[in-house]
C-alpha positions in Angstrom: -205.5 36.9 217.8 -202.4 36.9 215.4 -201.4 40.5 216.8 -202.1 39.1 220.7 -199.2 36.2 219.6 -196.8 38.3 218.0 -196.8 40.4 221.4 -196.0 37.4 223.4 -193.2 36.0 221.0 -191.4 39.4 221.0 -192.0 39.5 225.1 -190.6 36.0 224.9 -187.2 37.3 222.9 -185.9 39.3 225.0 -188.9 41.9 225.3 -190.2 41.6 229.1 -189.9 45.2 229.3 -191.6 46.0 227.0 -194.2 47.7 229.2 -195.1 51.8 229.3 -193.8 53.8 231.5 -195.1 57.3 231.5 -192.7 59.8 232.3 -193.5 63.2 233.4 -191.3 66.1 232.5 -190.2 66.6 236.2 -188.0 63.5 235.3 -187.4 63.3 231.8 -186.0 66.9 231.7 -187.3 68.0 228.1 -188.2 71.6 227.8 -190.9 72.3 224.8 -188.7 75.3 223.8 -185.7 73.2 223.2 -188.1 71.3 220.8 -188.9 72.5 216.8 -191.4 74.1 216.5 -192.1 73.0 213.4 -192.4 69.3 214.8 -194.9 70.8 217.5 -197.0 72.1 215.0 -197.3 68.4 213.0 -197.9 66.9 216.5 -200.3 69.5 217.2 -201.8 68.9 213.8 -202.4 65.7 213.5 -203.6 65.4 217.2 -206.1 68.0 217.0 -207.5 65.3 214.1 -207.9 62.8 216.3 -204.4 60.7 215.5 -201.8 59.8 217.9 -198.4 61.7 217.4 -195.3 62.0 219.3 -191.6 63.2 218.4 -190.0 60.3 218.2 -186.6 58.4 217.8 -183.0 60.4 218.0 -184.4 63.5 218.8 -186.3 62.3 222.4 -182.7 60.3 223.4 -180.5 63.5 222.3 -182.3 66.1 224.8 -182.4 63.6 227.6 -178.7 63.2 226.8 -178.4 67.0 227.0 -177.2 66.9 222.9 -179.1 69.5 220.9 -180.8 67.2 218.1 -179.9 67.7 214.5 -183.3 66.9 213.4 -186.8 65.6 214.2 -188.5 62.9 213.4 -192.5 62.4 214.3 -194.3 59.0 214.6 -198.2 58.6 213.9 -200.7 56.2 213.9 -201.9 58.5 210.7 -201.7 57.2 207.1 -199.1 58.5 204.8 -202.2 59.7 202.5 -204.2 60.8 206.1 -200.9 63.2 207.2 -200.9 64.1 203.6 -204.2 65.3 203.3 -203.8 67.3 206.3 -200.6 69.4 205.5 -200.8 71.5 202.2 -196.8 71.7 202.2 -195.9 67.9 202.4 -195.1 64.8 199.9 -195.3 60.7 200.5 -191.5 59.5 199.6 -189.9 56.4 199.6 -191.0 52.8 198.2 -189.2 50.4 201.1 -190.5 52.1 203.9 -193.0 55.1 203.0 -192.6 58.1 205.1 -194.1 61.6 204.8 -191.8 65.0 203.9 -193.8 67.8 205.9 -191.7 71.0 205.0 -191.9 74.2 207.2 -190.3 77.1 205.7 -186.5 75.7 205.4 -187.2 72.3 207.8 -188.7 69.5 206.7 -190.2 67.6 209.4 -190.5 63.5 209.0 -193.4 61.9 209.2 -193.7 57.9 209.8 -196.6 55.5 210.4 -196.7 53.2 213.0 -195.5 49.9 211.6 -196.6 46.2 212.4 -194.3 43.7 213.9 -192.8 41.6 211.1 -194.0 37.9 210.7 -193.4 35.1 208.3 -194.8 37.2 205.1 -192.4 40.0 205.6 -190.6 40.3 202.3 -187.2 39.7 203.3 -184.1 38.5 201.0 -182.2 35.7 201.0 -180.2 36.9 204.2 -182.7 37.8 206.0 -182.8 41.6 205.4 -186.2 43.6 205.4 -187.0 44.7 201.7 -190.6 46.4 202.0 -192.0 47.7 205.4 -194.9 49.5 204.4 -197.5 47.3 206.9 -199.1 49.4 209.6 -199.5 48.9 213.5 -200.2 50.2 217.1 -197.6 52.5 219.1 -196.6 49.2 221.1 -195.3 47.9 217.8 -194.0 50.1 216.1 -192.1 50.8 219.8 -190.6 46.8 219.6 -189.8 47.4 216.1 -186.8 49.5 217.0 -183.5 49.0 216.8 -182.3 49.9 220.4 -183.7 50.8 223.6 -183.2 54.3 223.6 -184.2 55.1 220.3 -187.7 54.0 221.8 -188.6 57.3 223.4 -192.0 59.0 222.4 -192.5 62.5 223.0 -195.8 64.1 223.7 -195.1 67.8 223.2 -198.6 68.3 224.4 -198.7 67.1 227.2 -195.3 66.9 228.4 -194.5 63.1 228.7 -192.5 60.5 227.8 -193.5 57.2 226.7 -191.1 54.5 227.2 -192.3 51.0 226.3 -188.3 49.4 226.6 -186.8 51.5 229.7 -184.8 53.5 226.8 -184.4 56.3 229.6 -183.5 54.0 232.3 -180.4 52.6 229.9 -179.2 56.1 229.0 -178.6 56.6 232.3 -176.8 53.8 232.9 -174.5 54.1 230.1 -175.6 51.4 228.3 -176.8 50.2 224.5 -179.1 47.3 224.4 -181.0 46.1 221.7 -184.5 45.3 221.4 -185.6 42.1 220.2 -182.8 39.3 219.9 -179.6 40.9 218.7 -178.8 38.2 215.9 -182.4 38.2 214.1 -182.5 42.3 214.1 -178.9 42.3 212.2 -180.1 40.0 209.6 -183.2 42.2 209.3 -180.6 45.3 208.7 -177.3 45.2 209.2 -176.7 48.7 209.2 -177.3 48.4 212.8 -174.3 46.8 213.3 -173.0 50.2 212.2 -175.4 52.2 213.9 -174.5 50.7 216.9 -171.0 51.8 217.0 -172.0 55.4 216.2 -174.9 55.7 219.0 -172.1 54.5 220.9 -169.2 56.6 220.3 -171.7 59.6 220.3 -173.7 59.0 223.7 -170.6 57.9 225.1 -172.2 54.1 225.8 -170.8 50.8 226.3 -172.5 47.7 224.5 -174.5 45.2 225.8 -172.8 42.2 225.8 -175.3 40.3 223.7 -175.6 43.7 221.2 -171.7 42.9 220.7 -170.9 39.1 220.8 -172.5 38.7 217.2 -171.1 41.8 215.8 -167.9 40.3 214.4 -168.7 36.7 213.0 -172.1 39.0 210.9 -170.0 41.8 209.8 -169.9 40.2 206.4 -173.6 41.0 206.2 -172.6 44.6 205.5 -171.9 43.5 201.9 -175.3 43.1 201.2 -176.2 47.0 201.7 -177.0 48.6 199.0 -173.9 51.2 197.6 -176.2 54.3 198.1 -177.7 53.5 201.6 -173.9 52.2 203.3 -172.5 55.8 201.5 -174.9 57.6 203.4 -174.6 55.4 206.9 -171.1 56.2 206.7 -171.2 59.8 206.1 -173.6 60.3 209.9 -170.5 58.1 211.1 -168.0 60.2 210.0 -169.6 63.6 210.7 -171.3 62.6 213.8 -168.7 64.8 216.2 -167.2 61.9 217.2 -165.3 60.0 214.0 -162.4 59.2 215.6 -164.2 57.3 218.4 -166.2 55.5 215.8 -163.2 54.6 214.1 -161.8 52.7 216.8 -164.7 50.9 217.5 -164.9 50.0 214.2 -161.4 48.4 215.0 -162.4 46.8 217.9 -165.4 45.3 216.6 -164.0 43.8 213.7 -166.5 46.1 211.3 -163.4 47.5 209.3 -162.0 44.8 207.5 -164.0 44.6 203.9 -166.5 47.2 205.0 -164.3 50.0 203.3 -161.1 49.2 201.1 -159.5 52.2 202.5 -159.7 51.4 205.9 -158.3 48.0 205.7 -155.2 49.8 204.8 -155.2 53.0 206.3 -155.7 51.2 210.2 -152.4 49.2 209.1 -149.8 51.5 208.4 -148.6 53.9 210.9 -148.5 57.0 208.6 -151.9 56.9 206.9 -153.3 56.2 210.3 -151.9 59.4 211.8 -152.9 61.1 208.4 -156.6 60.0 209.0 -157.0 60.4 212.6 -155.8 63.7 212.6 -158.6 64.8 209.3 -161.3 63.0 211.4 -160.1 64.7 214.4 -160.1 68.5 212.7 -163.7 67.3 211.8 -165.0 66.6 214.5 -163.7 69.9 216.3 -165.6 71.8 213.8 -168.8 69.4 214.1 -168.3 70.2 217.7 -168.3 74.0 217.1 -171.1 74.0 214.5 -169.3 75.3 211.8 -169.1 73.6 208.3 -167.6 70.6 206.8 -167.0 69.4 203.3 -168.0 65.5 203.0 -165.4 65.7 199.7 -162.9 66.4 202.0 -163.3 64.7 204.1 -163.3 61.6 202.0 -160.2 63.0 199.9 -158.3 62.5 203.0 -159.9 58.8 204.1 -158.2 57.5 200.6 -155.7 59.6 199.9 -152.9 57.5 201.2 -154.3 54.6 199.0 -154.2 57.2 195.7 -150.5 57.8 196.8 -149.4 54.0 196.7 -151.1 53.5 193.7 -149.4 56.8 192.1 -146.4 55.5 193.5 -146.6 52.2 191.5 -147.5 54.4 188.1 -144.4 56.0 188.4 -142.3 53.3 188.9 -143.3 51.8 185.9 -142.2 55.2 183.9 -145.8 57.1 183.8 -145.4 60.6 183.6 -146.3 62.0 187.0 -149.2 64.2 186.2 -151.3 61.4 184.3 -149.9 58.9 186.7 -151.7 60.7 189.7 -155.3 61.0 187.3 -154.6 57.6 186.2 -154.7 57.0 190.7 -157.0 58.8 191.2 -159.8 56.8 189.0 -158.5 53.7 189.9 -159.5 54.3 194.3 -162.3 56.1 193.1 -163.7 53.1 191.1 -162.2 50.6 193.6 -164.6 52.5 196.0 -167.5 52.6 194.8 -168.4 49.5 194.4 -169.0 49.8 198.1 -170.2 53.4 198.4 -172.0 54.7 195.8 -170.7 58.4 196.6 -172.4 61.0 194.6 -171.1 62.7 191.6 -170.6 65.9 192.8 -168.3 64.7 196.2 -166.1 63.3 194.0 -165.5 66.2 191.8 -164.7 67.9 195.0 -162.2 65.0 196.0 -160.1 65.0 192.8 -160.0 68.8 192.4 -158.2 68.4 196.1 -155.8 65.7 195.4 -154.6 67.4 191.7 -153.6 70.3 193.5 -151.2 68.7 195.9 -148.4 68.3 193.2 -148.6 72.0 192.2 -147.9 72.9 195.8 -144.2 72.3 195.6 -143.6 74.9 192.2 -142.9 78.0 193.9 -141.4 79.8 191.2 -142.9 82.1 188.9 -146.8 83.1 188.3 -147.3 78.8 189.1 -147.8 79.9 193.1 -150.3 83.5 192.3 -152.6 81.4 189.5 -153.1 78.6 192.2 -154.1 81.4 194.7 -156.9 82.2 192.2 -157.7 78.5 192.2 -161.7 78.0 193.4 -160.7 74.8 195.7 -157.2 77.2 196.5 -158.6 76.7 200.0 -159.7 73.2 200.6 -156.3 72.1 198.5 -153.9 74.4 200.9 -156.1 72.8 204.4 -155.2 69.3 202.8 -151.3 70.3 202.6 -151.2 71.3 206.1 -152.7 68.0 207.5 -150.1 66.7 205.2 -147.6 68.4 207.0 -148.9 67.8 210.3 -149.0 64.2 209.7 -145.4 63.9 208.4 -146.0 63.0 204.6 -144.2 66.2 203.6 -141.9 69.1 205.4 -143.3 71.3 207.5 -141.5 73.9 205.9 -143.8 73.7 202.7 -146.9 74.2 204.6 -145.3 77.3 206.5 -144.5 78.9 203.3 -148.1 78.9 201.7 -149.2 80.1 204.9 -147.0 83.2 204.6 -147.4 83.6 201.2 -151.8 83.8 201.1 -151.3 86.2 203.9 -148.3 88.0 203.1 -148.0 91.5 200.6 -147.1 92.4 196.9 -143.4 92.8 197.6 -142.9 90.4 200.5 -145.0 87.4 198.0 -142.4 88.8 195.3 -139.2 88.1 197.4 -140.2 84.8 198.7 -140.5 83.1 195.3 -137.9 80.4 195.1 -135.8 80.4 191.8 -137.0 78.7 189.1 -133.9 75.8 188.8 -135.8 73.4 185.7 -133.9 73.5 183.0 -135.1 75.8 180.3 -136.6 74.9 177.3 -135.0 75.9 173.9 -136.8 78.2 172.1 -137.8 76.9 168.6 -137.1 79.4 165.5 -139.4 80.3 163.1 -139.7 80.0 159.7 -138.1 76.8 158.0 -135.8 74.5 159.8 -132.9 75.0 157.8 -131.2 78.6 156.5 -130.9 79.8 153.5 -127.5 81.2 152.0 -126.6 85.1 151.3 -127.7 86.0 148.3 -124.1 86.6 146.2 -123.6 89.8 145.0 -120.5 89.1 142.7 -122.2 88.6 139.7 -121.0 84.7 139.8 -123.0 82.7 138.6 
C-alpha cells in the first residue's frame, strides 16, 4: 500500500510519464558490439540467476547519442551480497550508497541495486540533502529515482531493448534536459545536479528545461554543502568531459560560478586570466576529443594560476624575495582552495612542480637552460609557458626560443645562449680575512 502511494505522489510531481515504453533496437539504434563485453557478461550473469539486469544510466544515453561511453554502469534488482556471491572477482564499496566493483581483467564494471523511492524516513540533513541510500526497490523506482530523463534508459543486452519509463529517448531527440521529479526538491536532495546538469548539457549539446533552470541560480548556494572530496571529483568530469569550455560558460550563465570555485570568481572577471583559461580548457578538450591523455595537475595549475600570480605579485611588493615569494603563493591558493576541493595530494605536487618552473624559464644563460631540460616536469612546465605566451602574459619570443632550443643541436643550443648580464659575485679568499706582513729579513728586530 505505502509503495502503491509513493507511485501516485511521484506521478503527481511531475511524473505522468512515467510509463514503459519498450524500445526495440530497430529504433533505439544500439549495436551489442558497441557494448563492453565485460558489462554483457554481469548482465548475462546475473540474469541467467534469475535477477533482472540492464546497462544502465550514461552509457544507454551516450550510444543513442552516437558518443562512445567512457564506462558502464549495470542496475539489478540483485543484492550487493547476491551479485557478490555470484562474481569471484568483485567487492561491495561504499557506505552512502553501496554499490558492487565487478572487475574484468583491467575494467571494472559497476554494479547497483535497485533503490526505493525516498519518503519521510530518508536520512537527509538539515538542507535537505540525501545522506544514506542504501534502501532497495523495483525497476520502476529506481527509474523515478533519477536525476534526468535521459539518464533513465535500461538496456537489455539480451534481448535488444530499451526500457524507458520517463521518454529519456524521446527528449534526446528533441534536444532537451528535463528533470524527473520536481526540479526544486531533487536539488536539495543533491545539489551536485545543479552541476550535472550543466555538464549533460554542454556535452549532449541540450538546452534546459525551463523549470530544470529557473531554480538553478537562487539554490546555487547549496553547493557549499558538498562535501570537499565529492565537488573535487564532480568538477574534474566537468572539466575533462571534451567540452570545458562549454561548461564554463554555462556555469556563467547560470549563476553556478560565483563561490562555487575561488578561482573562477576571478578568473571570468579579468580579461587576461579569462583568455589564459579558456584557451588551457580549450587545448583540453581537443585532446579529450582525440583520445589522447591529460594531466588533471595541469590542468588545474592553469585554472589558478593567475590567482598565484596576483598574490606573488603582492609578496613582492612588500620586499619578499621572488623565489620564496612565489612558494609563499603558491600555498596560500592552494589552501584557499581546498577548502572547497579537497584535491589529492599527488595533483598538487604536480601543480607546484609546474608553476616553480615558470621563473626559471627566463635564465637563458649558462648550464640554468640544459639542467631544466633534464627536469622530469621539463615538459608539462615548457606546455604551460607556451599557453602563457599564447595568452599574452609573456612575449612570444620566449616561448619560440625554448621551442628551438629542446629541438635544436649541440652547437646551434651552444650559440643561442644569451649572455649571462647579472652582476658577478666576488669571489671570497681563503684563509683568514686579513694578511699577514713579509716576514723581514734585515735582521731588525
Amino acid at each position: 500500500m505505502i509503495r502503491k502511494l509513493l507511485r501516485r505522489v511521484f506521478r503527481r510531481n511531475g511524473n505522468a510519464d512515467n510509463r514503459l515504453a519498450l524500445i526495440p533496437a530497430g529504433r533505439h539504434g544500439i549495436r551489442r558490439e558497441e557494448v563492453s563485453p565485460a558489462a554483457i557478461k554481469v548482465c548475462e550473469g546475473l540474469q541467467r540467476e534469475g535477477f533482472r539486469a540492464y546497462v544502465v544510466g550514461g552509457a544507454v544515453r551516450d550510444l543513442i547519442a552516437g558518443i562512445p561511453p567512457k564506462d558502464f554502469d549495470v542496475a539489478t534488482d540483485a543484492t550487493p551480497e547476491q551479485v557478490r556471491a555470484i562474481f569471484r572477482r568483485s567487492r561491495i564499496i561504499g557506505r552512502r550508497f553501496q554499490i558492487v566493483h565487478v572487475m574484468f581483467g583491467a575494467e571494472t564494471i559497476e554494479v547497483s541495486t535497485f533503490r526505493a523511492a525516498h519518503t519521510d524516513h530518508t536520512e537527509k540533513d538539515a538542507h535537505g540533502r540525501v545522506l544514506r541510500d542504501n534502501v532497495w526497490g523495483s525497476i520502476e523506482e529506481d527509474a523515478g529515482r533519477r536525476d534526468f530523463t535521459v539518464n533513465a534508459l535500461y538496456y537489455d543486452p539480451v534481448a535488444g531493448t530499451v526500457l524507458d519509463y520517463h521518454c529519456g529517448v524521446a527528449d534526446l531527440k528533441q534536444k532537451t534536459l528535463r528533470m524527473i521529479g520536481e526540479p526544486r526538491s531533487r536539488y536539495r536532495e543533491d545539489p551536485v545536479r545543479m552541476l550535472r546538469a550543466v555538464r549533460l548539457s554542454a556535452k549532449l549539446g541540450l538546452s534546459l528545461d525551463p523549470a530544470v533552470a529557473a531554480p538553478i541560480r537562487e539554490m546555487a548556494g547549496l553547493i557549499e554543502n558538498i562535501p570537499a572530496a565529492r565537488l573535487f571529483e564532480e568538477m574534474l568530469k566537468l572539466l575533462l568531459s571534451g567540452h570545458a569550455v562549454e561548461c564554463i560558460k554555462r556555469l556563467r550563465d547560470q549563476g553556478l560560478h560565483h563561490g562555487l570555485l575561488p578561482l573562477l570568481d576571478v578568473i571570468l572577471e579579468q580579461p587576461l586570466g579569462e583568455k589564459f583559461v579558456l584557451l588551457a580548457l580549450g587545448n583540453t578538450d581537443d585532446r579529450v576529443r582525440a583520445g589522447k591523455s591529460v594531466s588533471p595537475g595541469f590542468l588545474f595549475a592553469t585554472l589558478l594560476w593567475h590567482e598565484v600570480l596576483a598574490n606573488w605579485e603582492i609578496r613582492k611588493q612588500r620586499r619578499e624575495l621572488p623565489i620564496p615569494a612565489l612558494y609563499g603563493a603558491m600555498d596560500e591558493v592552494l589552501e584557499i582552495q581546498a577548502e572547497k576541493l579537497a584535491i589529492t595530494r599527488r595533483i598538487v605536487g604536480d601543480i607546484k612542480d609546474i608553476w616553480a618552473l615558470q621563473p626559471r624559464f627566463d635564465k637563458r644563460a649558462g648550464k640554468t637552460p640544459y639542467r631544466l631540460l633534464e627536469q622530469p616536469r621539463f615538459r608539462a612546465g615548457y606546455d604551460f609557458l607556451v599557453l602563457r605566451a599564447g595568452s599574452g602574459e609573456i612575449p612570444d619570443e620566449l616561448a619560440a626560443w625554448w621551442t628551438e632550443f629542446q629541438n635544436a643541436g649541440p652547437d646551434r643550443r651552444e650559440a643561442m645562449l644569451v649572455p649571462d648580464a647579472a652582476p658577478k659575485k666576488k669571489r671570497r679568499r681563503r684563509g683568514n680575512a686579513k694578511s699577514t706582513p713579509p716576514a723581514d729579513t734585515t735582521g731588525n728586530p
